[in-house]
C-alpha positions as CSV (number, residue, x, y, z in Angstrom):
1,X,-40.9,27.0,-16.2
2,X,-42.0,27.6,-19.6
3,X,-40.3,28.1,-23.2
4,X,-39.8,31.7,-22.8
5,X,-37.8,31.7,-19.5
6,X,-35.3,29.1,-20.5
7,X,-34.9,30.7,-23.9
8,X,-33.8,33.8,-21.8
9,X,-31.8,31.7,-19.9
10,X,-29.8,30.3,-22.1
11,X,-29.9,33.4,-23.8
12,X,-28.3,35.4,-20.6
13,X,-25.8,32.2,-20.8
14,X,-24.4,33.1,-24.7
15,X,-24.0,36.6,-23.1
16,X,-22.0,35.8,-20.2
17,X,-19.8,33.7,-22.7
18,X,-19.3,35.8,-25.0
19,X,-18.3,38.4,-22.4
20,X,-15.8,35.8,-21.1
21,X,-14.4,34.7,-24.5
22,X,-13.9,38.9,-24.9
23,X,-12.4,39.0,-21.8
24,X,-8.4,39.2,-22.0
25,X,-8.5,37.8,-18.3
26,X,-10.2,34.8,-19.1
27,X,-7.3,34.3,-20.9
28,X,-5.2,35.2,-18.1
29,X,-6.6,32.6,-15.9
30,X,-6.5,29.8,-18.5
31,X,-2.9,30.5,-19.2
32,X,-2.3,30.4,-15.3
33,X,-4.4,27.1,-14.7
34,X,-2.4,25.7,-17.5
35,X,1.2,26.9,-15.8
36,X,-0.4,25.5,-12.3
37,X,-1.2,22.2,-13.3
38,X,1.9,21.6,-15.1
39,X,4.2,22.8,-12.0
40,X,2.4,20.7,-9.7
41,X,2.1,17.3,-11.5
42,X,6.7,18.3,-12.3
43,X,6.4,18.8,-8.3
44,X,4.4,15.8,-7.4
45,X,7.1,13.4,-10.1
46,X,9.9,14.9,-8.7
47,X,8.5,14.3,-4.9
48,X,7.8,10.5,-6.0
49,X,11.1,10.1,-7.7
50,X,13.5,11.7,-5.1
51,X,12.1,10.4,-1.6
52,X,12.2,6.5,-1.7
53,X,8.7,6.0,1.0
54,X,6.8,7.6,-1.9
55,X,8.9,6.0,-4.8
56,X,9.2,2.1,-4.5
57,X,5.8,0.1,-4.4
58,X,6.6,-1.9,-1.2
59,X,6.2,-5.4,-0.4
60,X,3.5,-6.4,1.5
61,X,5.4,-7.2,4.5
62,X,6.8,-4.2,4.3
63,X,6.6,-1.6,7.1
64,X,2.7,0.3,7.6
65,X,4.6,3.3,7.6
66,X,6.1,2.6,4.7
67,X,3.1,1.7,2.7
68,X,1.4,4.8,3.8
69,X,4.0,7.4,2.5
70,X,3.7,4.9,-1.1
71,X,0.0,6.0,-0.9
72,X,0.3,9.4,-0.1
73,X,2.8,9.9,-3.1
74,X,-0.4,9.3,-5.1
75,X,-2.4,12.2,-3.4
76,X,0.4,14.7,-4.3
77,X,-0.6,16.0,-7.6
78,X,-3.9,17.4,-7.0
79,X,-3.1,18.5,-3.5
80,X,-0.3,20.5,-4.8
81,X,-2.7,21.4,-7.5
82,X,-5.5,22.8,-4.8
83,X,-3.1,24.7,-3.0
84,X,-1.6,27.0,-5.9
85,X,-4.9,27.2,-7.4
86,X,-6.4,28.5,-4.2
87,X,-3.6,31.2,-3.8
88,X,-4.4,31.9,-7.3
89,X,-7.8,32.6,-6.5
90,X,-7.1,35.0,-3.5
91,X,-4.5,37.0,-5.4
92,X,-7.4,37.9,-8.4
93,X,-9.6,38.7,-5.5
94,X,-7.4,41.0,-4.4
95,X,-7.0,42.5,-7.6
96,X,-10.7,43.1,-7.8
97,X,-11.8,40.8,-10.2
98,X,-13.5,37.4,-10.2
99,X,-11.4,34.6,-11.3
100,X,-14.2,32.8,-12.1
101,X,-12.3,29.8,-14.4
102,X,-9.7,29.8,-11.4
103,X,-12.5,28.7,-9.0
104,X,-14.2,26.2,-11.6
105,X,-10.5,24.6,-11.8
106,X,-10.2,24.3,-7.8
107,X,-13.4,22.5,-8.0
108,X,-12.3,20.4,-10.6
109,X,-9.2,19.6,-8.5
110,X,-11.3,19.1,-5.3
111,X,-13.0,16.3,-7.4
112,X,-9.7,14.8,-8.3
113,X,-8.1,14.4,-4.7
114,X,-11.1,13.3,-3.5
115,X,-11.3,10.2,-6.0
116,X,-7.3,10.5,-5.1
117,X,-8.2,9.8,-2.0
118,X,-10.7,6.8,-2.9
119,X,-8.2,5.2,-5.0
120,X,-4.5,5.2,-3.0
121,X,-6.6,4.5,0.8
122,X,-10.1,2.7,0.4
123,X,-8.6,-0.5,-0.5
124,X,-12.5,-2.0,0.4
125,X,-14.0,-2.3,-3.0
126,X,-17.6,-2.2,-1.7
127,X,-16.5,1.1,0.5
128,X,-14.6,2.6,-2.6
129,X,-17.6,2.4,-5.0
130,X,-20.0,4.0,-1.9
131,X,-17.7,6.9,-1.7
132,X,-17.4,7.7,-5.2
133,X,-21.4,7.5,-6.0
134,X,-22.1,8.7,-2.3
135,X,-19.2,10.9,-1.4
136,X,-18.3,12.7,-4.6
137,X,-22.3,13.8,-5.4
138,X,-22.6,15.5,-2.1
139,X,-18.7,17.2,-2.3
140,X,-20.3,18.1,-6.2
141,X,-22.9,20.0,-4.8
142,X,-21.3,21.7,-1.9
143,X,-19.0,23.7,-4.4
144,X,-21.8,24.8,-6.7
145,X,-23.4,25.8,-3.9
146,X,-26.5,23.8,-4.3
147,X,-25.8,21.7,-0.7
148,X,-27.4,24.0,1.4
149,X,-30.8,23.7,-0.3
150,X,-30.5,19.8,-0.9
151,X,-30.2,19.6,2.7
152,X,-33.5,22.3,3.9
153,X,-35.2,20.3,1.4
154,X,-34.5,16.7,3.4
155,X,-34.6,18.7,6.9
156,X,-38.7,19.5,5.2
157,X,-39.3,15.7,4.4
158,X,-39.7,14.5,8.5
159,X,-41.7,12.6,10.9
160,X,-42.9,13.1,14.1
161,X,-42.9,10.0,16.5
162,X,-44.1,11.6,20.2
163,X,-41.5,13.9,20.7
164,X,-39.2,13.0,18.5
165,X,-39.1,14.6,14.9
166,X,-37.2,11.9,12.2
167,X,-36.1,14.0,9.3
168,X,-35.0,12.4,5.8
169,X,-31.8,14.7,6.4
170,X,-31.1,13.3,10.0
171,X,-31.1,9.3,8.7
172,X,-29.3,10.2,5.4
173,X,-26.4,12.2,7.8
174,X,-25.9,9.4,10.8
175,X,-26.1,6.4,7.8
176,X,-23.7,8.3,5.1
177,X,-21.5,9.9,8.5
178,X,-22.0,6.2,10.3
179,X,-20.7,4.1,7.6
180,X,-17.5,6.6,6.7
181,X,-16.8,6.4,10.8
182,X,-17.3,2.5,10.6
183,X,-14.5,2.2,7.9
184,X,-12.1,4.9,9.4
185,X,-12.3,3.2,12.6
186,X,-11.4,-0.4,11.0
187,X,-8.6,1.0,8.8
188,X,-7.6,3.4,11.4
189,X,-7.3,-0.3,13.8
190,X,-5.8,-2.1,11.1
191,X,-2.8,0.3,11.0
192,X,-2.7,1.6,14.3
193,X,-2.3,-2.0,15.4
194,X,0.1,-3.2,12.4
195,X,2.5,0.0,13.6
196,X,2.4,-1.7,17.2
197,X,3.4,-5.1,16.3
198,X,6.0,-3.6,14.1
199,X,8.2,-2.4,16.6
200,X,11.3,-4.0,17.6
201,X,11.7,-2.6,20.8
202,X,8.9,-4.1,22.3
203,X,8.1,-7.5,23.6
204,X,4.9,-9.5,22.4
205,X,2.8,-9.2,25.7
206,X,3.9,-5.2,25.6
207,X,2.6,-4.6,21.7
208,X,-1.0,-6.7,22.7
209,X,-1.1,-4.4,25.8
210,X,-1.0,-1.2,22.9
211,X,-2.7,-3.1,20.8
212,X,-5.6,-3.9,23.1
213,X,-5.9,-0.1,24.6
214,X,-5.5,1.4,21.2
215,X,-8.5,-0.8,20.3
216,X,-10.5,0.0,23.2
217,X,-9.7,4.3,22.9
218,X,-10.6,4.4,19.1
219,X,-14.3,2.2,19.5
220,X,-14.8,4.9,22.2
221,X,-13.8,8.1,20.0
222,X,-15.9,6.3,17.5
223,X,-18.9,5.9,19.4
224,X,-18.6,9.5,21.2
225,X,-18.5,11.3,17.1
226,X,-21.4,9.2,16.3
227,X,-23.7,9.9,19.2
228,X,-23.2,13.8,18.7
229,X,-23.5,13.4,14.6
230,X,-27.2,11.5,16.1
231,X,-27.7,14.4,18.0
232,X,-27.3,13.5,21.4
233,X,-26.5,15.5,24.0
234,X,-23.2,14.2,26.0
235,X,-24.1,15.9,28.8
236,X,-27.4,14.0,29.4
237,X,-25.8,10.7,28.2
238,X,-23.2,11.4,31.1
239,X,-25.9,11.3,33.6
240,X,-28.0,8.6,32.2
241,X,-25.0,6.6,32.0
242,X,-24.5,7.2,35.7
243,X,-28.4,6.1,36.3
244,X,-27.7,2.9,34.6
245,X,-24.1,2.0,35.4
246,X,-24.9,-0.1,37.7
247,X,-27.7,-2.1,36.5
248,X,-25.4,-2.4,33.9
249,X,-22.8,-3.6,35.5
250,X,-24.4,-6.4,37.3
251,X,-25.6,-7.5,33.7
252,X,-21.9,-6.9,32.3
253,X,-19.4,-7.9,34.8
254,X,-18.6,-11.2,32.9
255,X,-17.8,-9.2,30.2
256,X,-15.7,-6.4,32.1
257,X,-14.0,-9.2,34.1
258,X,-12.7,-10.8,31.1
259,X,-11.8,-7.7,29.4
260,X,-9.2,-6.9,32.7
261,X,-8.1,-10.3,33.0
262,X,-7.0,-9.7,29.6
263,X,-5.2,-6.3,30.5
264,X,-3.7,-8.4,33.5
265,X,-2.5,-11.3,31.8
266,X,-0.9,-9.1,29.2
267,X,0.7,-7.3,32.1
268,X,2.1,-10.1,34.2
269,X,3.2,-11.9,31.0
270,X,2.0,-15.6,32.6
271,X,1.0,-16.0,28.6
272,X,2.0,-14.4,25.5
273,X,1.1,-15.3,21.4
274,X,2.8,-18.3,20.7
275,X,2.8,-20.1,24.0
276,X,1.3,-23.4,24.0
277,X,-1.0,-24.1,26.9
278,X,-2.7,-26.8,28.5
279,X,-6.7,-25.8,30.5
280,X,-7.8,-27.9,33.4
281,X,-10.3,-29.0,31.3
282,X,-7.9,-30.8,28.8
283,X,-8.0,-28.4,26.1
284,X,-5.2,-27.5,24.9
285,X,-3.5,-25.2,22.0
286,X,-1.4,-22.5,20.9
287,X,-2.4,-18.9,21.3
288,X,-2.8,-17.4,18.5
289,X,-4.6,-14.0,19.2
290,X,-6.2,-12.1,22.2
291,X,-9.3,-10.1,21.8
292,X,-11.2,-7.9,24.5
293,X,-13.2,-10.5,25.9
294,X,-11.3,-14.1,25.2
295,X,-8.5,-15.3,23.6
296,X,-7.7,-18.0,20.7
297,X,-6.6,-21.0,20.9
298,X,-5.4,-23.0,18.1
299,X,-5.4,-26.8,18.4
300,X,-3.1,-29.1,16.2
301,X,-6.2,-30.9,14.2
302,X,-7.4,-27.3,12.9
303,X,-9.8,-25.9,15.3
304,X,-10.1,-22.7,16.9
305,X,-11.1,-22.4,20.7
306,X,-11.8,-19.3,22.2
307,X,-11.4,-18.7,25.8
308,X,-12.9,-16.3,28.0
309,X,-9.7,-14.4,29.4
310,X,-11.3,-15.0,32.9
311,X,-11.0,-18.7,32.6
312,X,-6.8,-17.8,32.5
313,X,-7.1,-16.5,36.0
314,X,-9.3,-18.2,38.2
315,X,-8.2,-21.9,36.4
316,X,-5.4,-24.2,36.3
317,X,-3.6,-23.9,33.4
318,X,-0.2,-25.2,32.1
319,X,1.9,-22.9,30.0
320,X,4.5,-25.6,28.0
321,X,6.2,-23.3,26.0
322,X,6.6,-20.0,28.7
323,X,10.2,-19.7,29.9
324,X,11.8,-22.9,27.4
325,X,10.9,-24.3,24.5
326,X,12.5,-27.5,25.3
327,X,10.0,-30.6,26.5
328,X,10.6,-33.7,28.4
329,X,9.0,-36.8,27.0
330,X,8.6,-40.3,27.6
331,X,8.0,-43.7,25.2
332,X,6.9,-46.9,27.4
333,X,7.8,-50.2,26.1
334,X,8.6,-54.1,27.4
335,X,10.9,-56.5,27.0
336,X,11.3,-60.2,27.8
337,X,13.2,-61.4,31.0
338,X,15.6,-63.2,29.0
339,X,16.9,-59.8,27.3
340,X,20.2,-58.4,28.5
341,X,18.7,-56.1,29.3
342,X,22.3,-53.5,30.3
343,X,23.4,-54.1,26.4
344,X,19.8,-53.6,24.9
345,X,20.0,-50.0,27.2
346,X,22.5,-49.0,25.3
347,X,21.5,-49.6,21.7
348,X,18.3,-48.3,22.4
349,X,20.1,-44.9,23.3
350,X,21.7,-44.8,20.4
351,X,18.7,-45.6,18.2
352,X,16.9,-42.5,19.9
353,X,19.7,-40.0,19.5
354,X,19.9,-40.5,15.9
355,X,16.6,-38.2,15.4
356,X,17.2,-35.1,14.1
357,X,14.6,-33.5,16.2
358,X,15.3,-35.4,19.6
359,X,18.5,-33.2,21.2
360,X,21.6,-35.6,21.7
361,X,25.5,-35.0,21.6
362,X,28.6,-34.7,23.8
363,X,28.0,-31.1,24.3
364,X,24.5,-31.6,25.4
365,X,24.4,-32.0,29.6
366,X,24.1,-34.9,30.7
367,X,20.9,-34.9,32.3
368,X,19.0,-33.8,28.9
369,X,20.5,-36.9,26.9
370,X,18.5,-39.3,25.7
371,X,18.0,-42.1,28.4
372,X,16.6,-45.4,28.7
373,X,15.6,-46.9,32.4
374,X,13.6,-50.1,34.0
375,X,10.1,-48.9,35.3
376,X,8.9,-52.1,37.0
377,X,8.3,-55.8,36.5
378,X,5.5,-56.8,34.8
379,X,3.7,-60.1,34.6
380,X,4.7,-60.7,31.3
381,X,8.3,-58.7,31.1
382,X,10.5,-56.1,32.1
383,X,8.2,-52.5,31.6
384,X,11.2,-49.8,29.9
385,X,11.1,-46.3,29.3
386,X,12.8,-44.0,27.2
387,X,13.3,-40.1,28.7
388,X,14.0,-37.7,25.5
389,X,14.5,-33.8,25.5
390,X,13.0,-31.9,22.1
391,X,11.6,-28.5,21.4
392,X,8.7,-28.0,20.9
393,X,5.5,-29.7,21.4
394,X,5.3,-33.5,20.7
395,X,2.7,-33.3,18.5
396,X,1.1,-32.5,15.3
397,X,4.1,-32.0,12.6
398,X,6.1,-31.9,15.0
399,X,5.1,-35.7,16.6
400,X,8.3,-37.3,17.7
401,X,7.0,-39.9,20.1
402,X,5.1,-42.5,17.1
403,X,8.7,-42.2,15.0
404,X,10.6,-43.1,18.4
405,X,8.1,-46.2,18.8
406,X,8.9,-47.3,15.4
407,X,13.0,-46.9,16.0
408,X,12.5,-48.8,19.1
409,X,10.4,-51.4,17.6
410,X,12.8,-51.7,14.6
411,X,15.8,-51.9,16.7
412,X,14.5,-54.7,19.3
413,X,13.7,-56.6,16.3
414,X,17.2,-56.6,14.7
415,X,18.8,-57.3,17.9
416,X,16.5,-60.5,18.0
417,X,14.1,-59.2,21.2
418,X,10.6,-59.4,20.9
419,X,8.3,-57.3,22.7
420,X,6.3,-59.9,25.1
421,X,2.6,-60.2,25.7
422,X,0.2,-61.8,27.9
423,X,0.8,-65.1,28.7
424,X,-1.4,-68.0,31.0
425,X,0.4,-71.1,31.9
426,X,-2.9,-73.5,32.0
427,X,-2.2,-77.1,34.2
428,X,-5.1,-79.5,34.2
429,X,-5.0,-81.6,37.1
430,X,-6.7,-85.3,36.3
431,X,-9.2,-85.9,38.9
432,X,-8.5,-89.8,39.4
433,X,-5.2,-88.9,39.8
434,X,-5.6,-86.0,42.9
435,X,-8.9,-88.4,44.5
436,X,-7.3,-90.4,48.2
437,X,-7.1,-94.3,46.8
């Protein structure tokens, strides 16, 4: 382009606004994109100030409904804006003019609830700044119009690999369309399953049931809108899945055996979050969280196990915590043969009982009392055993059986009984003594 041409550019340019500045409805539409704005922003406050969801910034334990409509109160402005603007600009169509400023405005407020948008739901920052230098570009040049040639440009800029053609446009759509599906279908997870485990009226095992298909449905709408945004064709993909779905289920089934032994358990109820469980292997934890394939365990030093939710089925395992959270326990210790042993039973009761965390008291039943019996003889004393009821797990914080030792240690030792140990009685025998005369 040389100096002439953009001299009558810009030359047409002064023209056209001069004619506009001229133009009494130029003035019109100002004056009406002023009145617009202003109603919509009084709309928008009053909407935020009158309904209490959009109102009040809630906590953060607060309902994910209720965050939602506190977001959504910060969209209101320019969507308000967008719709009067845009009936704006059909009535001066049908008045057979061009409201030109009208249209420039709409954009404008396109722009804003777009970056609206960005602000009150991409809480990602990394996702937030790739939508506004990504995102806001490409919505730029769709309403000048120029998107259309951007994208014949990139369509032109391809490769051919057999019979495949790779287009610059083709990669740019499935990695700018693949990374907005990727963080719709995490946030779109995030809530739908923060809704579930809101609700009141269902039990645990009934919200990871939701929780699990809700999961399992939104990967799959994911993965479907992806594969047609690539270009394939479902129909073809439908009957090369049917080719392969067997080879791949020979190579999958430990993978779609633990994800219905997940379903299962969840369904029977044998184990719920929470539950405290004990593998034929000797691991043991509390559940904390069940996934497709395993679930997690959560041991009392810190560590995480996860366990395929096969292993659930087809093993022994021992649910502690299931139908009561109340646990029998037991504390071994001896005692001389010299103790009295019926008046040592009976302080040692009374020790026990006076921990806050062992479950004592006249209105307790009798069998669930604390209780202190003989177990056997020993070589070197009488082997004891104190029986204690207590909920929850004996262990961890919540370790009752070292304090109980230490009571019962404490106690024998005021009442003057020591705990015995091994003893040898050694007789040597002189051998001119024992030899025939």
């Amino acid at each position: 382009m040389d100096t002439q041409s953009v001299s009558t550019m810009l030359d047409q340019t002064l023209q056209a606004a001069q004619l506009a500045i001229a133009d009494s409805r130029t003035y019109i539409q100002f004056f009406v994109i002023v009145i617009i704005y202003i109603l919509s922003f009084a709309v928008a406050y009053k909407i935020r100030h009158s309904v209490g969801l959009t109102h009040n910034e809630p906590l953060e334990s607060a309902h994910p409904v209720r965050k939602l409509g506190y977001r959504i109160g910060g969209i209101l402005f320019p969507l308000i804006a967008i719709i009067l603007l845009q009936i704006s600009s059909k009535a001066g169509e049908s008045l057979t003019f061009t409201p030109w400023l009208i249209e420039t405005a709409l954009a404008i407020a396109v722009l804003l609830f777009f970056n609206s948008l960005i602000r009150a739901f991409v809480q990602h920052q990394f996702a937030a700044s790739l939508f506004r230098w990504v995102g806001l570009p490409i919505l730029m040049l769709h309403l000048l119009g120029l998107l259309t040639a951007v994208t014949r440009a990139l369509e032109e800029i391809s490769l051919d690999v057999g019979n495949v053609s790779i287009s610059a446009y083709g990669v740019a759509r499935v990695l700018i369309f693949g990374s907005f599906l990727f963080w719709l279908g995490r946030a779109s997870n995030t809530f739908g399953k923060a809704v579930i485990k809101k609700q009141a009226s269902l039990d645990v095992p009934t919200k990871e049931v939701f929780s699990k298909l809700f999961e399992v449905s939104l990967f799959c709408i994911v993965m479907l809108l992806l594969l047609n945004i690539m270009g394939v064709n479902l129909t073809t993909l439908a009957v090369f899945g049917g080719a392969v779905g067997v080879g791949l289920g020979l190579g999958l089934q430990s993978i779609a055996s633990n994800f219905i032994s997940g379903i299962i358990i969840l369904l029977d109820r044998s184990l719920t979050v929470g539950d405290f469980v004990e593998l034929d292997d000797g691991q043991k934890g509390f559940v904390r969280e069940f996934k497709m394939r395993y679930a997690v365990l959560e041991t009392y030093d810190g560590k995480d196990i996860l366990v395929p939710n096969e292993k659930f089925i087809s093993s022994l395992m021992v649910n502690w915590t299931h139908k009561d959270p109340k646990q029998r326990y037991r504390v071994d210790f001896s005692v001389p043969y010299s103790t009295d042993v019926r008046s040592m039973v009976e302080f040692i009761k009374v020790a026990v009982a006076e921990h806050e965390q062992v479950i004592s008291g006249m209105d307790v039943p009798f069998e669930e009392r604390p209780d202190c019996e003989i177990d056997s003889f020993g070589d070197s004393g009488i082997n004891m055993f104190v029986e204690f009821w207590m909920i929850g797990i004996d262990d961890g914080k919540n370790r009752v059986g070292g304090d109980l030792m230490l009571i019962i240690l404490e106690t024998l030792r005021e009442n003057g009984i020591e705990i015995p140990f091994p003893q040898r009685e050694v007789k040597i025998i002189d051998p001119k003594q024992s030899s025939p005369k």
